[in-house]
Z-matrix of the N, CA and C atoms (Angstrom, degrees):
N
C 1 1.459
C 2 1.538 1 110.73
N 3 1.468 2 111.95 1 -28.45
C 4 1.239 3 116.13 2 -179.10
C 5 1.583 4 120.99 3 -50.87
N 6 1.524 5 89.17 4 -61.50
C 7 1.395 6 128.39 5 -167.93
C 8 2.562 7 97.82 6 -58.55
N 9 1.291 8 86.93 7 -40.31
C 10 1.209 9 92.35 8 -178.30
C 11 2.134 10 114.82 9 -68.72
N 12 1.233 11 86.66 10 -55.18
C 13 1.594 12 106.26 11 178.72
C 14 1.767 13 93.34 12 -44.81
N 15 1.160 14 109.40 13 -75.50
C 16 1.692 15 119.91 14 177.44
C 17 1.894 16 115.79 15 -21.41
N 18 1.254 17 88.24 16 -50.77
C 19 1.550 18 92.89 17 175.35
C 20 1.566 19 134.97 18 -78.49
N 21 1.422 20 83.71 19 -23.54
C 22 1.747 21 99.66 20 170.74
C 23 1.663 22 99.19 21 -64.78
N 24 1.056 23 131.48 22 -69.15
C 25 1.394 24 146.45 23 -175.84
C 26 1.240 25 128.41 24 -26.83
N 27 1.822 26 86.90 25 -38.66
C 28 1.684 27 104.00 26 -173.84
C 29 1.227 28 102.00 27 -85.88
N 30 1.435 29 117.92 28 -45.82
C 31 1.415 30 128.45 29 -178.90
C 32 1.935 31 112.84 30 -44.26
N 33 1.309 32 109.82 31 -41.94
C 34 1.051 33 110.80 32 -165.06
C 35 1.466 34 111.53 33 -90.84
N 36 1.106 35 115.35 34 -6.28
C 37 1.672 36 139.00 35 -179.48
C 38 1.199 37 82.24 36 -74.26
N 39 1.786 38 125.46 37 -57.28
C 40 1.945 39 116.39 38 -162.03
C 41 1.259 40 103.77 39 -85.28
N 42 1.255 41 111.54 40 -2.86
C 43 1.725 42 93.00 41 -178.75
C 44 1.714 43 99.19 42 -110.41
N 45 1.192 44 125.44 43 10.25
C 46 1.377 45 116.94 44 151.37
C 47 1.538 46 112.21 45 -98.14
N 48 1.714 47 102.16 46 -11.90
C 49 1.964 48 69.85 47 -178.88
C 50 1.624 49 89.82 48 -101.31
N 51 1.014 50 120.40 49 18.69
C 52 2.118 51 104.43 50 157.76
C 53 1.396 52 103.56 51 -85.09
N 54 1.166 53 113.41 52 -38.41
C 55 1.539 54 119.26 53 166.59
C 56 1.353 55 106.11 54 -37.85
N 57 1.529 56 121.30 55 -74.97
C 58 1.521 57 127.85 56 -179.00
C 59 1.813 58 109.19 57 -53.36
N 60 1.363 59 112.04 58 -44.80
C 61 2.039 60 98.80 59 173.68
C 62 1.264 61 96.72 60 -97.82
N 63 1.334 62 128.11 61 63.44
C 64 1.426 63 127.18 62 119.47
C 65 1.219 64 109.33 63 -117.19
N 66 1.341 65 128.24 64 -45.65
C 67 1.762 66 112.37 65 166.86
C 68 1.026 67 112.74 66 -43.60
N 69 1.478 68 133.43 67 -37.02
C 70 1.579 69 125.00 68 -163.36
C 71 2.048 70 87.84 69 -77.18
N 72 1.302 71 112.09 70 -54.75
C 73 1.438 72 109.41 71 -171.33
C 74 1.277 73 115.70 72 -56.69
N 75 1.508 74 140.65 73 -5.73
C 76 1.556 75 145.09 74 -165.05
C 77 1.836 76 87.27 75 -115.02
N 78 1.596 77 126.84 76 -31.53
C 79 1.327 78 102.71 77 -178.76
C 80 1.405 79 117.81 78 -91.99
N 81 1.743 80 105.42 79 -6.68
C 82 1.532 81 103.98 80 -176.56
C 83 1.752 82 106.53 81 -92.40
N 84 1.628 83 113.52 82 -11.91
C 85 1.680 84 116.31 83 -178.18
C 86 1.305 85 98.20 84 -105.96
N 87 1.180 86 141.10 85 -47.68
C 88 1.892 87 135.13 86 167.76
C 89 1.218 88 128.73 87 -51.60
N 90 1.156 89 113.59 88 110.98
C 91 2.071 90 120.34 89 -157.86
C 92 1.356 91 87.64 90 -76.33
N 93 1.110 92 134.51 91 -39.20
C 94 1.762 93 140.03 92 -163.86
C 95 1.390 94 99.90 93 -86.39
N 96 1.814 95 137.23 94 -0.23
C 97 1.379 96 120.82 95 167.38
C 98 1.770 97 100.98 96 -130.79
N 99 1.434 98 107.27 97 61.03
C 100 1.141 99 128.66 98 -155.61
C 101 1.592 100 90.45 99 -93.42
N 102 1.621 101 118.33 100 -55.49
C 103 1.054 102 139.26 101 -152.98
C 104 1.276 103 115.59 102 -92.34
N 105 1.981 104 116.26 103 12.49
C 106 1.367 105 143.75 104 -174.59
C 107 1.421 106 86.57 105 -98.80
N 108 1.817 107 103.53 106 168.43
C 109 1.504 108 113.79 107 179.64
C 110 1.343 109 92.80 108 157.21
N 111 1.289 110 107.43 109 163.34
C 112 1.375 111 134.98 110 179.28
C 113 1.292 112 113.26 111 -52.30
N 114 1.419 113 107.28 112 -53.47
C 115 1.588 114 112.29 113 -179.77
C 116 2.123 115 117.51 114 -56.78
N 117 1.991 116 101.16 115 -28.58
C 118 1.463 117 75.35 116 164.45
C 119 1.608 118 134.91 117 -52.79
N 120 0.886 119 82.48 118 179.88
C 121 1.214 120 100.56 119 168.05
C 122 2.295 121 138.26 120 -54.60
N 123 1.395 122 74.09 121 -54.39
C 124 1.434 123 105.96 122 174.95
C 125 1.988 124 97.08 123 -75.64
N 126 1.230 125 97.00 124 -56.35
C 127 1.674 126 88.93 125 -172.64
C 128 1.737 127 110.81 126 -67.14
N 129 0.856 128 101.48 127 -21.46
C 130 1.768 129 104.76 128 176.88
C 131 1.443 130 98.63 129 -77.07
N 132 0.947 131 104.56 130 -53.95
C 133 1.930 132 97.76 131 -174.38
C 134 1.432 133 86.46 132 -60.79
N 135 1.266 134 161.59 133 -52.18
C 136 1.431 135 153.92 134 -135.53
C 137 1.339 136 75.13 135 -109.30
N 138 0.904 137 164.35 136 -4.95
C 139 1.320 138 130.03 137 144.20
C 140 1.310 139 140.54 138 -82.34
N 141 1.315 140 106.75 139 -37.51
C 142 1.272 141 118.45 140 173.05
C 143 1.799 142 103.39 141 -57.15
N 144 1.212 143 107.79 142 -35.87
C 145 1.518 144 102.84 143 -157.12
C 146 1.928 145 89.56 144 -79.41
N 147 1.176 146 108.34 145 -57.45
C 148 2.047 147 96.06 146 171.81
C 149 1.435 148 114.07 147 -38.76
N 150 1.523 149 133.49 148 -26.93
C 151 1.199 150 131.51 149 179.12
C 152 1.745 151 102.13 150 -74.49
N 153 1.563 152 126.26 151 -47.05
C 154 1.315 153 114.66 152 176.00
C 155 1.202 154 135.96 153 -80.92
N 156 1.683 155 107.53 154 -8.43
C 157 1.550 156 133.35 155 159.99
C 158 1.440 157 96.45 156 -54.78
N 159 0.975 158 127.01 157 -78.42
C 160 1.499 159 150.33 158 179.63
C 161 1.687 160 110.51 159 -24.27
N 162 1.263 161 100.52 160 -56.88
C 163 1.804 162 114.85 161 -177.51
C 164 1.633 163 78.52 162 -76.57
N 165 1.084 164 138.25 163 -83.79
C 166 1.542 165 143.80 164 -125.94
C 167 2.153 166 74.38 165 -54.02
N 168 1.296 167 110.44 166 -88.92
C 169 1.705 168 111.93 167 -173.96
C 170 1.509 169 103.69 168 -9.67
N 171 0.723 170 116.45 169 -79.20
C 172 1.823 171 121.12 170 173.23
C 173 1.556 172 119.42 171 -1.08
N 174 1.538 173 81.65 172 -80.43
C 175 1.807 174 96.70 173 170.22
C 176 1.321 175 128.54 174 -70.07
N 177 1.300 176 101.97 175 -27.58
C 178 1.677 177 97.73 176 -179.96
C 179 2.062 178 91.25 177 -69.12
N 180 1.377 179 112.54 178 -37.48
C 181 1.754 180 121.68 179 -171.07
C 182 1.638 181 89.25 180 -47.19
N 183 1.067 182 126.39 181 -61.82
C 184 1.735 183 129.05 182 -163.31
C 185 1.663 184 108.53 183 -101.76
N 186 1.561 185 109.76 184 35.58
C 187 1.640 186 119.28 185 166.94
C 188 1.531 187 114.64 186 33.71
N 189 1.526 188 109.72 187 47.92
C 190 1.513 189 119.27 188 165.53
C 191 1.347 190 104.34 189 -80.71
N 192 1.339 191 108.54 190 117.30
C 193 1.714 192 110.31 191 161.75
C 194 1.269 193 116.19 192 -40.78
N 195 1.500 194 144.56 193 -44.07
C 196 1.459 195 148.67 194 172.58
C 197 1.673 196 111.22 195 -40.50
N 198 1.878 197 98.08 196 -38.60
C 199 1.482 198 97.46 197 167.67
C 200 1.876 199 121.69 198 -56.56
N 201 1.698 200 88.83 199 -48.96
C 202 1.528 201 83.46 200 -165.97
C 203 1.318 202 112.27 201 -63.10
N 204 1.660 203 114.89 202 -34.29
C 205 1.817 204 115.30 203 -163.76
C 206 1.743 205 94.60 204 -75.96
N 207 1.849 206 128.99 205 6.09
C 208 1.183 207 103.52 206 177.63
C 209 1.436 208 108.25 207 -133.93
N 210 1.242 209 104.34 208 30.92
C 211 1.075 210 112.54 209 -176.18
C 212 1.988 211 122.73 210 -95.49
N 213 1.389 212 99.02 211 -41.15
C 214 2.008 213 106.01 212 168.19
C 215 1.137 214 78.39 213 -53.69
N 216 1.528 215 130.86 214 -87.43
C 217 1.673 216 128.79 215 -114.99
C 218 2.077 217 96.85 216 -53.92
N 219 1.297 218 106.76 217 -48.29
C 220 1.086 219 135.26 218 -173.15
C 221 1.726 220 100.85 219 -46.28
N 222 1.232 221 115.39 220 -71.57
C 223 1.864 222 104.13 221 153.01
C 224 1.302 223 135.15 222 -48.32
N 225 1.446 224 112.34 223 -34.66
C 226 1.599 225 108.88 224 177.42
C 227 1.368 226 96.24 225 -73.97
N 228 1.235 227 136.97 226 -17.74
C 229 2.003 228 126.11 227 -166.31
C 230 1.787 229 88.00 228 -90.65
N 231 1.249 230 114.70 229 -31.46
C 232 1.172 231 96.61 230 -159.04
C 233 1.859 232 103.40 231 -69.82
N 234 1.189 233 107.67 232 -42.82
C 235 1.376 234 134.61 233 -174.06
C 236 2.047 235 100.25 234 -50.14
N 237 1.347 236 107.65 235 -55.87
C 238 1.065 237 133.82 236 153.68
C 239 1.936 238 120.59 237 -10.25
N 240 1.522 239 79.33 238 -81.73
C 241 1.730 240 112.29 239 -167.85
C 242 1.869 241 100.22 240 -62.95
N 243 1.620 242 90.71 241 -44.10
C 244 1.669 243 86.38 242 -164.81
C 245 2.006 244 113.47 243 -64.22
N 246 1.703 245 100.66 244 -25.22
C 247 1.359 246 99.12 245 -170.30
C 248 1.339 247 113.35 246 -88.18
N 249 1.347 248 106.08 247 -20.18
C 250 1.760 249 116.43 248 172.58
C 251 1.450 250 96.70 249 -73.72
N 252 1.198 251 124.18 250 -45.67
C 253 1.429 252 110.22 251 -170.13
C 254 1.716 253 126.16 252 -80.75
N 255 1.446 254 96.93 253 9.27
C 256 1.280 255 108.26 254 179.24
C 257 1.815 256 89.01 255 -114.95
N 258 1.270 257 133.20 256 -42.62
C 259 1.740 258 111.91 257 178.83
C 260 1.615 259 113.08 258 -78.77
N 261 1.346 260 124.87 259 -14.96
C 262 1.274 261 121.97 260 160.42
C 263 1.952 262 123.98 261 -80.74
N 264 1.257 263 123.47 262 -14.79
C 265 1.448 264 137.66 263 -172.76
C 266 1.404 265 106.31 264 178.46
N 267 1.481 266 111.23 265 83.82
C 268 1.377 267 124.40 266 152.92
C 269 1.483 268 125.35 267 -55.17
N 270 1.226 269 121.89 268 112.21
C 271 1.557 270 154.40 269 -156.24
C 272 1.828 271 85.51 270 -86.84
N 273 1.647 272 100.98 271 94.97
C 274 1.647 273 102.44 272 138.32
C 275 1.342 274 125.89 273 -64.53
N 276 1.599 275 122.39 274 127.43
C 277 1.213 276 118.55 275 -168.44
C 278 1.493 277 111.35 276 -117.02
N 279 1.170 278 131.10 277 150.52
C 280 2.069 279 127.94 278 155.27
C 281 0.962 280 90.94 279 -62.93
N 282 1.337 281 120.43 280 116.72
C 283 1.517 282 130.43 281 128.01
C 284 1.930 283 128.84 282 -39.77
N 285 1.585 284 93.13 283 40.20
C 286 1.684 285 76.06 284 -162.21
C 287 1.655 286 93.47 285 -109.72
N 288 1.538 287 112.11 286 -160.42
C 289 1.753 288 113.55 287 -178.48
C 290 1.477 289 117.48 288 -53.41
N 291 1.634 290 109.28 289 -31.20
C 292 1.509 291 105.26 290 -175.25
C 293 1.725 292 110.56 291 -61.68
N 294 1.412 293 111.38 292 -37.88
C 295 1.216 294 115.38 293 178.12
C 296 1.307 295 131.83 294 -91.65
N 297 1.619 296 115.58 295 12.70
C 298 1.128 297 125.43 296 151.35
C 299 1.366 298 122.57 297 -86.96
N 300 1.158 299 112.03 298 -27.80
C 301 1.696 300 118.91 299 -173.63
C 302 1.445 301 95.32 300 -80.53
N 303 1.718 302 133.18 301 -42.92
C 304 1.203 303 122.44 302 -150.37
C 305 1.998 304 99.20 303 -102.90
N 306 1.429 305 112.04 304 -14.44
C 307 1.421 306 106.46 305 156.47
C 308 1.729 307 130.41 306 -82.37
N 309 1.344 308 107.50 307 -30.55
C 310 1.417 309 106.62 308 -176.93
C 311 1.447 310 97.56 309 -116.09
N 312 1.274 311 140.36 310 13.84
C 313 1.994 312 128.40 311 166.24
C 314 1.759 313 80.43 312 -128.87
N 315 1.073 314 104.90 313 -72.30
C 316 1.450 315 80.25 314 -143.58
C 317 1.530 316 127.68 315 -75.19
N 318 1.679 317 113.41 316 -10.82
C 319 1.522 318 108.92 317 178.07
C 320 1.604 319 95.73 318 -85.44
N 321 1.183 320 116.76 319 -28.92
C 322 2.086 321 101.38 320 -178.81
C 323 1.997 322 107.73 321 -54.85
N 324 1.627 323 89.03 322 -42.72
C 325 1.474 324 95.03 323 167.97
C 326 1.292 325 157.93 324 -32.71
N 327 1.638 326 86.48 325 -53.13
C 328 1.551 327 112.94 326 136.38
C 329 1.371 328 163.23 327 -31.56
N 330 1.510 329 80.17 328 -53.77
C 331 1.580 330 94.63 329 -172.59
C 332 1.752 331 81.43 330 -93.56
N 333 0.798 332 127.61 331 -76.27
C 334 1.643 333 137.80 332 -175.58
C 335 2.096 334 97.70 333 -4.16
N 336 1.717 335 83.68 334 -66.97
C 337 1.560 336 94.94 335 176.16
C 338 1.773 337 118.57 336 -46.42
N 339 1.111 338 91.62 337 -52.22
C 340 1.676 339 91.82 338 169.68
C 341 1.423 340 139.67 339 -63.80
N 342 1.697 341 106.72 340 -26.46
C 343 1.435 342 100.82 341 164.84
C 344 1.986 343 108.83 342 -87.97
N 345 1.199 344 109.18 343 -0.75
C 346 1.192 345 114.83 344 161.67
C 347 1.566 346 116.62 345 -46.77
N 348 1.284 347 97.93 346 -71.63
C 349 1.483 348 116.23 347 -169.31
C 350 1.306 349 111.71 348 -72.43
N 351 1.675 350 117.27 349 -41.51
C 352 1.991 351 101.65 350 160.63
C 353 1.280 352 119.61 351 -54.79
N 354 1.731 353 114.55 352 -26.45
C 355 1.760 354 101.19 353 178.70
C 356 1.314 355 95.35 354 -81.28
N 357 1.478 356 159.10 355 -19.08
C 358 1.613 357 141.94 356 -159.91
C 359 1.462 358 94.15 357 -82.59
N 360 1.733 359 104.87 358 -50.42
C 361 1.731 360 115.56 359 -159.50
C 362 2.144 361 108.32 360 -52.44
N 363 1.421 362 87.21 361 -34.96
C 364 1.909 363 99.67 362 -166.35
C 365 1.632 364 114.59 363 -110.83
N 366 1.629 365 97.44 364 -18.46
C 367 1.808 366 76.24 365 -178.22
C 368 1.546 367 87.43 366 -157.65
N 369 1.675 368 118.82 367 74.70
C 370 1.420 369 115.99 368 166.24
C 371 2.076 370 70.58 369 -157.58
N 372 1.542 371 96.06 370 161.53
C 373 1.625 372 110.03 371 170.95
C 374 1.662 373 112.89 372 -75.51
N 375 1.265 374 124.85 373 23.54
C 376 1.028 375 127.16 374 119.30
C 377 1.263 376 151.91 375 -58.71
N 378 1.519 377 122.57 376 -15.13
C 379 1.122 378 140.53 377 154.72
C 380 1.340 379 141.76 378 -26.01
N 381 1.910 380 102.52 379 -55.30
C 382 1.037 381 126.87 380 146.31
C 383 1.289 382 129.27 381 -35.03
N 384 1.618 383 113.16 382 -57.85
C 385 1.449 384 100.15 383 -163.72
C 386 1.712 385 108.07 384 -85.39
N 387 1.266 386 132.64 385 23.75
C 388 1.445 387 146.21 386 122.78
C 389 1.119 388 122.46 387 -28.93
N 390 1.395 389 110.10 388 -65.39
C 391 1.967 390 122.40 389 -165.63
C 392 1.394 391 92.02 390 -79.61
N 393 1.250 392 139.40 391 -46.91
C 394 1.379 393 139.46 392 -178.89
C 395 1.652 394 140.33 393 -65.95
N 396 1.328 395 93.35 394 19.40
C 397 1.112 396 93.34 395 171.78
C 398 1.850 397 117.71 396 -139.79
């Protein structure tokens, strides 16, 4: 179960950062999200939060309790961030293959993966080895 949990984690670590180089690839090919960048607003908050996605995967990878107690909030912001950041600056997108693979495989993927890992972290006998260490 270990060995399994571990892989979910990692998996979902790579399928958020294709997530992250396709935003970068839709602002460097979209003439109309020219005037997007890191320094907004929205991309700084989306960044910072891929930087604690990033740490949080880590710990949940080496069963630090800090992972598990930061791990929901860490989905609900993301869940959060993405819908505010679509009613505050709606993201023109290419309609091309990159954004078919990364809207219909890989964000269902995602999220799928993620309620995965809140059910292993809170209600599988994995739980335990959280508090135990």
């Amino acid at each position: 179960m270990n060995n399994i949990f571990r892989k979910l984690v990692v998996s979902n670590a790579v399928v958020l950062l294709l997530i992250i180089v396709w935003g970068g690839y839709q602002t460097t090919t979209n003439s109309n999200q020219a005037t997007a960048s890191a320094i907004d607003i929205g991309g700084l908050v989306f960044m910072l939060f891929s930087i604690a996605y990033f740490v949080n995967s880590y710990l949940l990878y080496q069963f630090k309790p800090l992972g598990k107690i930061t791990y929901l909030p860490l989905v609900i912001s993301f869940i959060v961030i993405g819908f505010l950041g679509e009613l505050i600056s709606p993201m023109e997108v290419n309609k091309d293959l990159f954004y078919l693979v990364i809207f219909y495989i890989a964000s269902p993927i995602f999220f799928i993966v993620q309620g995965v890992i809140l059910g292993i972290i809170y209600f599988s006998s994995l739980k335990e080895t959280f508090t135990s260490k």
